[in-house]
N, C-alpha and C positions, 0 to 999 in steps of 0.2 A: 640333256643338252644335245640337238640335233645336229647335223651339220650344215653350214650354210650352204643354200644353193645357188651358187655365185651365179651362173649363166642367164638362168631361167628369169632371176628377178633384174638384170641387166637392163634388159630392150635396146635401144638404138637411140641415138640421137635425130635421127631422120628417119618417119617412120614412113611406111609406107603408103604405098600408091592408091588412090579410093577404093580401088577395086578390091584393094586385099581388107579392108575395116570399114566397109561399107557408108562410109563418109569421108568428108573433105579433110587431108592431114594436116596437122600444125606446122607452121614456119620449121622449115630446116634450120637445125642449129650448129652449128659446127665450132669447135672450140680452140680459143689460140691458142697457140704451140711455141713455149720457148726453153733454150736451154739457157743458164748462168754459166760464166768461164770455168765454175768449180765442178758442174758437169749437174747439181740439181735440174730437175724436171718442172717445169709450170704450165698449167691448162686453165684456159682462162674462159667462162663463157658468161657472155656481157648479158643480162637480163634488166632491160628498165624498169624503175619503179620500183626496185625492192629496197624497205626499208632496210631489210638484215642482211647481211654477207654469209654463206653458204663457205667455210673455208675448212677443210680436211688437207694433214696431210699423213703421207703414209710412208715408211721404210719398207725394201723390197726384202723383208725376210720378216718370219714371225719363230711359233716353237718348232720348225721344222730344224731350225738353227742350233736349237738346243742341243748343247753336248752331254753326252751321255752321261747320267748320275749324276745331269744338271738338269731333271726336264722341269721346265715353269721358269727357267731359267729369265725366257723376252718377257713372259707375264708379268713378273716379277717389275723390272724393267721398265717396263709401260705404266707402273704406279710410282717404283720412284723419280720419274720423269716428273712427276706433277710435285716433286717436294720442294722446287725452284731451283735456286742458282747462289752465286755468292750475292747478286744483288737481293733476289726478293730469297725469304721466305729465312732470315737471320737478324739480330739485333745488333752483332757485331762478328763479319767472318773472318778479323784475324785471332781473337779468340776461339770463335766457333771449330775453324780448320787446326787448331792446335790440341782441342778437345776430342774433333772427330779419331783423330789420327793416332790421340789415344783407346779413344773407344775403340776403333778400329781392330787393335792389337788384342786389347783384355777379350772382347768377345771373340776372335777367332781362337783365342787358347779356349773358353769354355766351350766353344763347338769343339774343339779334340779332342777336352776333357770327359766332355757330356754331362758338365755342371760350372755354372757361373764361378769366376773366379774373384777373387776378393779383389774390390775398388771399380769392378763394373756398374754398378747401382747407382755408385757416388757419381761418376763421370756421365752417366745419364740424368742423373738430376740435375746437376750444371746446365748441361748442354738442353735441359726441357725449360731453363730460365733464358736461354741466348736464343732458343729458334723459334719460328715462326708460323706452326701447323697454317697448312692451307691458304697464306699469304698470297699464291701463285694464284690459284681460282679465285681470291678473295678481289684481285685486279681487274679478272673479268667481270666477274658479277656488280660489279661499283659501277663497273663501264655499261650495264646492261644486256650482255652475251649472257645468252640462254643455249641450251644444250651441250655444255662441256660435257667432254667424256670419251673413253678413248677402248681399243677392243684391240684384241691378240687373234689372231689367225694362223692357222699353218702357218700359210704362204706372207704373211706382214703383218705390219703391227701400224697402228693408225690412230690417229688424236683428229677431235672436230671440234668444232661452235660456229654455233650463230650471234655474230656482231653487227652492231650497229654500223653503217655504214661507214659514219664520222668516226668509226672508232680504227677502220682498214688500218691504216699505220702503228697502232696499238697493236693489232693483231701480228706484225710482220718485227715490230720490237721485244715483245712478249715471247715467242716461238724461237728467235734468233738468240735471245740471251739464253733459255733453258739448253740449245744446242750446244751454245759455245761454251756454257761454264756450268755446265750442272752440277749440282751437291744430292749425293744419294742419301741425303738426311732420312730420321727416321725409319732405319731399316728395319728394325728388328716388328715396329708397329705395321709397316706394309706388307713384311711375310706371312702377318696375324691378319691381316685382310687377305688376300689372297685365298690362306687356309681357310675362312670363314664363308671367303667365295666361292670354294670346291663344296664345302658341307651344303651351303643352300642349294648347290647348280647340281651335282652328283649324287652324292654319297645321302644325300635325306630322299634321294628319287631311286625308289627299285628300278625301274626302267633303266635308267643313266646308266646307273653303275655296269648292268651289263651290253650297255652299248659302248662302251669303254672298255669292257675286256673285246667285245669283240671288233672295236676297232686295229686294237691291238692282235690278235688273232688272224685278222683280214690282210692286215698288210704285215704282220711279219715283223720279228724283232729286227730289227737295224734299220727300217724303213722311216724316213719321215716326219712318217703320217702315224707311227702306229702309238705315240702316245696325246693326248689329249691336250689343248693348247695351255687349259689350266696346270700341268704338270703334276708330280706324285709328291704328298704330303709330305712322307720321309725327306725324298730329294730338298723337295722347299725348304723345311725347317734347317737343312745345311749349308745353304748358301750363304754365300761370303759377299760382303761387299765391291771385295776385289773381280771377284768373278763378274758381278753387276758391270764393274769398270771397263772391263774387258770385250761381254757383250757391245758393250754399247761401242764402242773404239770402234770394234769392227764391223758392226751392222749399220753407225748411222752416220755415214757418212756422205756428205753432198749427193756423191754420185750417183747416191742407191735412193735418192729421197725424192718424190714425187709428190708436188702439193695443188691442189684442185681449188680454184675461187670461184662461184658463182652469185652474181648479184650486179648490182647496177654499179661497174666497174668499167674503167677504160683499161686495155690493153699496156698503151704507154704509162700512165703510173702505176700501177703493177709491176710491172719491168723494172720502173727506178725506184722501186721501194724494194724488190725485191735484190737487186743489185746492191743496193747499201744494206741491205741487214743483213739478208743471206748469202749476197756473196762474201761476206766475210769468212764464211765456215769455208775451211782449206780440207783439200782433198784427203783419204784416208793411208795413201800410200804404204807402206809394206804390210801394215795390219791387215792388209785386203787377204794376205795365206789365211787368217786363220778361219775365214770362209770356207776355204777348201774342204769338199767335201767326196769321200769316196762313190764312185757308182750307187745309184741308185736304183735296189732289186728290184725284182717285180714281185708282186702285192703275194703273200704267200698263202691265199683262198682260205687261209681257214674258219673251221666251222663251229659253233660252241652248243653248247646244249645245260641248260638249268632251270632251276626253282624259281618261283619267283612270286613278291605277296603283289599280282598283278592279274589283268587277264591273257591268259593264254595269247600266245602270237608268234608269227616267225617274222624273218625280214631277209629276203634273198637278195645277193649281192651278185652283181656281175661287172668286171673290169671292163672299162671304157675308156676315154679316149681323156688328153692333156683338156686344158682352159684353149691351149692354143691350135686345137684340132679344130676348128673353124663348123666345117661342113656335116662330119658326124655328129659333131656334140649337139650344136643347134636340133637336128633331126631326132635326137633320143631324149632333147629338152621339149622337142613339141609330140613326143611318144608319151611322155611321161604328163603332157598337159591332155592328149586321147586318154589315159588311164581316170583321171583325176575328177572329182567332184562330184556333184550328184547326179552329172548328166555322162560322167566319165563310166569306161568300161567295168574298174573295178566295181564300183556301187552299182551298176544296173547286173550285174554280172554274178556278183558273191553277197552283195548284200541283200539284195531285194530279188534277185532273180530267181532260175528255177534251183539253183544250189541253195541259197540261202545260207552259206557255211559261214558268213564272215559278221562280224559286228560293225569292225570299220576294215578300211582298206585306204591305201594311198601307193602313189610311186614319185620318186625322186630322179634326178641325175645332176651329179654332183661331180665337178671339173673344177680341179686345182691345177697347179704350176707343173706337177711332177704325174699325175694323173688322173683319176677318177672313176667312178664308177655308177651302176643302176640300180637301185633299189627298188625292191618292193615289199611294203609291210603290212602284213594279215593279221588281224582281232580275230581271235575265235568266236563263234558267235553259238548259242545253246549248244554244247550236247557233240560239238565239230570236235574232232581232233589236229593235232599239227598235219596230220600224215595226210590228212581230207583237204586242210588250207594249202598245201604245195601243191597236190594234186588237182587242187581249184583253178591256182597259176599256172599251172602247164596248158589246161586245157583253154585258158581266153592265151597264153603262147600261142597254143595250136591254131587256135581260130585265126591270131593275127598274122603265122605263117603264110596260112591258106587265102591271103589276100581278101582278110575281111574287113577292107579300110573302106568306106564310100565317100563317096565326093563329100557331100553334103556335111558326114559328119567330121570329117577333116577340117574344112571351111571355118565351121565353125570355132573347132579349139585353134584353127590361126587368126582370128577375130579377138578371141578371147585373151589371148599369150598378147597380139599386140596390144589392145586395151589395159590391159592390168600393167602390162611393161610402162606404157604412158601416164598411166596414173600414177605409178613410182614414182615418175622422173620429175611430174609437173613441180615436185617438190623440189627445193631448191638442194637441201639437205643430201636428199635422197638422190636426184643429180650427181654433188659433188664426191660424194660415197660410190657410188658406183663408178664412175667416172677414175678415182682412184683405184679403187679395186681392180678393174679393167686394165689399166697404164702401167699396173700390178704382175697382174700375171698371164696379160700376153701383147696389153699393146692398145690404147682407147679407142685407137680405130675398127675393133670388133665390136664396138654398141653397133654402128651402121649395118656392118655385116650383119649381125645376128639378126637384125628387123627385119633386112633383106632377104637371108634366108630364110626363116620361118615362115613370112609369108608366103615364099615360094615352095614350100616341102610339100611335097608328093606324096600319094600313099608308097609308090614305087620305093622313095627315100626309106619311110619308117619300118618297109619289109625286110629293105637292106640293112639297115642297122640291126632290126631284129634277128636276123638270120649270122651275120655277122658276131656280135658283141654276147646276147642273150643264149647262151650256150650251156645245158644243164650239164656238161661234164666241165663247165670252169665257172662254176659259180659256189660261193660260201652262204652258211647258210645259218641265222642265231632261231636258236628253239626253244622258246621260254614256256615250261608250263607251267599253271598257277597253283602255289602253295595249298597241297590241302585239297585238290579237286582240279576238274577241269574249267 
């Protein structure tokens, strides 16, 4: 599991000017902006003609949230979110909530015990004839909404679909009753999906697992970042439903919630649908302490070294700049877009060039809420060692100190970063996602920004960042060689 590269796959809502994408740019879009009295967020951008509604919305926190010897804690969270409410997903909730509240009790004694206790079974069997699996998506799907499904991040946690148009008011009753009255049904089946999500996404991938420790590593126990949004199996299998209760009180409320429409929508009823559903949902008041979070260290470089049944590789880390560092981060987003592809530095450079050390190669830059940083990762290629794949990246470092950026090829990967950003966007989906993400972790008015800078980044800029950021006495470093050989 890689980490997402929120910036880079951004782009702008207005993109730039002929000059910089060598054709005429699409209508400027710019999206409306409202707040509800309860302090929710809504971004609204009107596209005619579309059959489907583009609706995402997102809470400004994700596992970064997670309390400690609780990590998977939001993940968790974000699946029992889909189990309904007292209205959907129950046959009858004044039984059900009598039942629950029993379940409740019997399982947290067998998690202290560390073995089920007598009449937990029975109380599950009842309560599997009163509820309703999947009732809550069972509404959408009737309605015609295609792509439910919802994603944990550091920095937020985030539910989306595509609805039908006719169906907008569904969408805005649906989302409002899950906030106001959720039932965290189904627990013990959701911590068994989760774990099952970890096994397919980590733990079955040699790779994963130690980008996972060396996530951890990088930024340092108390950081964060430094465990993985899916959380640690141990942790998950102990969580309590209370604890679920608890997240949720404090992370989703009005004021932190941020929801994105895009589709053939008016501004005005949006407003008045949004007003009567969600503004029902009342502010979070004093729960808002247990957000409260100690300073946040800085990233503590370290560097890992292991086996692995894979090909040889390292991946060099260097600390960078927040989501909301505007002007570096773009510049080390359109460094990493010079690195990239088969016309980029590393492949002309290490893989086909006069080294030939590399099999593959790529580079990243990756900007979250609390910081970020630069990667670069080397495939060993016949017969190379680790020590020859670092020694590879110094020297295209070296070249790109020495002001070996040319017009020409600059030109091009800002052609390219705009293009592929536009092609993101043209999507409706893809819009409203970023869009949220963006309103996330520093503000939507950086899509503009970012197009704008990029297109304007200098080699001047990407010497500066390099010289700056890219620094081999503060960089960490994972060194994986392959089981068994090189």
């Amino acid at each position: 599991m890689r980490p997402a590269r929120w910036l880079a796959g951004l782009g702008a809502l207005a993109l730039a000017a002929p000059a910089a994408t060598g054709q005429a740019p699409p209508p400027k879009l710019e999206p409306a902006h409202f707040q509800l009295d309860n302090g929710m967020t809504f971004l609204v951008v009107e596209r005619p003609g579309r059959r489907l509604l583009a609706a995402v919305w997102a809470v400004r926190d994700g596992s970064a949230a997670d309390p400690p010897a609780s990590r998977g804690l939001a993940h968790v969270v974000e699946h029992l979110l889909y189990a309904g409410s007292r209205t959907i997903g129950t046959r009858d909730w004044e039984a059900e909530a009598s039942l629950l509240g029993r379940w409740e009790r019997l399982y947290e004694q067998s998690i202290r015990r560390g073995a089920p206790v007598a009449g937990l079974t029975e109380v599950e069997q009842q309560l599997a004839e009163i509820q309703r699996p999947g009732a809550y998506a069972g509404f959408y799907t009737r309605a015609g909404a295609v792509g439910i499904e919802a994603f944990t991040r550091h920095d937020l946690t985030a539910y989306q679909a595509l609805v039908p148009m006719e169906k907008l008011e569904l969408w805005f009753w649906l989302e409002s009753d899950r906030l106001l009255q959720p039932v965290f049904r189904g627990f013990r089946r959701e911590l068994a999906v989760v774990e099952q999500e970890r096994r397919q996404r980590i733990d079955s991938s040699p790779t994963a697992v130690w980008f996972e420790r060396f996530d951890a590593a990088y930024w340092g126990a108390g950081h964060p970042y430094a465990h993985s949004p899916g959380g640690e199996r141990l942790e998950v299998e102990r969580l309590l439903p209370r604890e679920a209760r608890t997240h949720f009180e404090a992370v989703y409320r009005p004021e932190r919630i941020v929801a994105v429409l895009v589709g053939d929508v008016s501004v005005p009823r949006v407003r008045e649908l949004a007003e009567r559903y969600l503004g029902r949902l009342g502010r979070g008041g004093d729960v808002a302490a247990a957000l409260v979070r100690p300073e946040v260290p800085e990233p503590a470089l370290g560097s890992l070294e292991g086996l692995c049944a894979c090909r040889s590789q390292v991946e060099i880390r260097y600390p960078t700049v927040p989501f909301a560092a505007a002007g570096d981060a773009v510049a080390l987003d359109v460094l990493a877009g010079l690195l990239n592809s088969r016309s980029g530095r590393l492949y002309r450079e290490l893989v086909v060039g006069e080294d030939r050390v590399a099999y593959a190669a790529s580079a990243e830059h990756v900007s979250r809420k609390l910081g970020g940083y630069f990667a670069v990762r080397i495939e060993a290629g016949e017969g190379a060692g680790l020590e020859t794949l670092t020694a590879a990246w110094d020297r295209v470092l070296g070249r790109l100190r020495a002001g070996g950026i040319d017009d020409a090829e600059l030109a091009r990967v800002r052609r390219q970063l705009v293009t592929d950003s536009w092609r993101q966007l043209e999507q409706d989906a893809g819009m409203a996602q970023r869009l949220a993400v963006a309103e996330v972790l520093g503000g939507y008015g950086q899509f503009a920004q970012w197009l704008d800078a990029a297109s304007a980044a200098s080699g001047d800029d990407l010497e500066r960042v390099v010289d700056r950021y890219l620094v081999s006495t503060e960089r960490a470093v994972l060194s994986l060689t392959r089981a068994g050989g090189s």
